[in-house]
C-alpha positions as a Markdown table, in Angstrom:
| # | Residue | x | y | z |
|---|---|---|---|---|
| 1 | Unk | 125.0 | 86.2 | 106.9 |
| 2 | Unk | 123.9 | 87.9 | 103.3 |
| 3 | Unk | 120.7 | 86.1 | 103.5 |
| 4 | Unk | 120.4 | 87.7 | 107.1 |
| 5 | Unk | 121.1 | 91.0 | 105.3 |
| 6 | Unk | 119.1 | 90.4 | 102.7 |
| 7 | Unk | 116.0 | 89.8 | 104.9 |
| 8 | Unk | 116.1 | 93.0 | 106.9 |
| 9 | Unk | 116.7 | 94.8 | 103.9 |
| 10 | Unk | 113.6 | 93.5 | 102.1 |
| 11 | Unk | 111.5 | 94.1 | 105.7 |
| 12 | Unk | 112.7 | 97.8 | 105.9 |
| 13 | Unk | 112.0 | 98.0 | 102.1 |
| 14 | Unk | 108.2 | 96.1 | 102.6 |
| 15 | Unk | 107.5 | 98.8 | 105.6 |
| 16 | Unk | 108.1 | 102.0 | 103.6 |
| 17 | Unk | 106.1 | 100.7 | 100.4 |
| 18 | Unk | 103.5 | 99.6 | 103.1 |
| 19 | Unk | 103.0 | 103.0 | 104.5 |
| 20 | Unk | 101.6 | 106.1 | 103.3 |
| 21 | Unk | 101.4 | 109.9 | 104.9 |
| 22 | Unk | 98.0 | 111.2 | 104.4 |
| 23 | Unk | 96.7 | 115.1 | 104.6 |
| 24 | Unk | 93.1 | 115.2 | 104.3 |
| 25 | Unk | 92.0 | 113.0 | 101.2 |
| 26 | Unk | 95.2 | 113.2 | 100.0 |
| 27 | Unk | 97.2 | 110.5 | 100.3 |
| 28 | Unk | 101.1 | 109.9 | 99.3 |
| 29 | Unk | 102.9 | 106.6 | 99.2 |
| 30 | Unk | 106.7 | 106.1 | 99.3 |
| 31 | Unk | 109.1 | 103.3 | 98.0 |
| 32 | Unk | 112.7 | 102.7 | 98.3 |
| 33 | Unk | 115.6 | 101.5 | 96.4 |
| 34 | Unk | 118.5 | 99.4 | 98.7 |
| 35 | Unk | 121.8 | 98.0 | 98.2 |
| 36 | Unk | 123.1 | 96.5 | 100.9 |
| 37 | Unk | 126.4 | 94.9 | 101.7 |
| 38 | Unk | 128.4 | 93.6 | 104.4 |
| 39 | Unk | 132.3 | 94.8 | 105.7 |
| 40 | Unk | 134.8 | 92.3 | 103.8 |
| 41 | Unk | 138.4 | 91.9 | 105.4 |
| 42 | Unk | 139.7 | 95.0 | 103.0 |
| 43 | Unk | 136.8 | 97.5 | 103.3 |
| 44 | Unk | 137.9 | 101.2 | 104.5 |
| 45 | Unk | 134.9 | 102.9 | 104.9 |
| 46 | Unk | 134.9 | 104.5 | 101.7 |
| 47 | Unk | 135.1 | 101.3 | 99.9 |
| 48 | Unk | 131.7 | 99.8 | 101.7 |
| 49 | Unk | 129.7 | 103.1 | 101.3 |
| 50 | Unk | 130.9 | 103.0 | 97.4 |
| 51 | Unk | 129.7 | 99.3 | 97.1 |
| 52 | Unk | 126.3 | 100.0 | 98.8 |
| 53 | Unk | 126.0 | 102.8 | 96.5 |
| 54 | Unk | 126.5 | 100.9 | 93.6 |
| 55 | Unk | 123.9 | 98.0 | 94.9 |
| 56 | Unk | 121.4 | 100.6 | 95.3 |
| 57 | Unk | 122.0 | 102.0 | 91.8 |
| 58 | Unk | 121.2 | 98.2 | 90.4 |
| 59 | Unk | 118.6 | 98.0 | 92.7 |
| 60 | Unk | 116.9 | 101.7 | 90.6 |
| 61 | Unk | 117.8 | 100.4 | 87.5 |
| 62 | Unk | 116.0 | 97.1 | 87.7 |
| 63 | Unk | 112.5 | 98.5 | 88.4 |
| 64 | Unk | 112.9 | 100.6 | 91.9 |
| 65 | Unk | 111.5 | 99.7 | 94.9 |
| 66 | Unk | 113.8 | 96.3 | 94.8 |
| 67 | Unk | 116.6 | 95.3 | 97.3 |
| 68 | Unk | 120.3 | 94.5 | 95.6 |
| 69 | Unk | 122.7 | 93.1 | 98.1 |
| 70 | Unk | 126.5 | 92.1 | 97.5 |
């Protein structure tokens, strides 16, 4: 299930760095920093939203534009 996780969270990830938004010659690419996570038996909602958060800090503090999952 976390490598299921993990794999949609690097696609999503792969699809924003792919794309760009262009205005005339101009051109702006975008990246994205991800934790992900999974509900464990004693997650409120506060808890998993607190985890992610944390994952996705990691995931900016390693280089950006990464995918951290837990």
């Amino acid at each position: 299930r976390k490598g299921q996780l993990a794999a949609l969270a690097e696609k999503m990830r792969a699809l924003v760095a792919a794309s760009s938004l262009g205005r005339g010659e101009q051109s702006v690419a975008a990246t994205v920093s991800v934790g992900a996570t999974g509900a464990q038996g004693d997650d409120t909602r506060d808890s998993l939203i607190l985890r992610a958060d944390r994952l996705m800090y990691e995931s900016k503090k390693a280089g950006r534009n990464r995918v951290t999952v837990g």
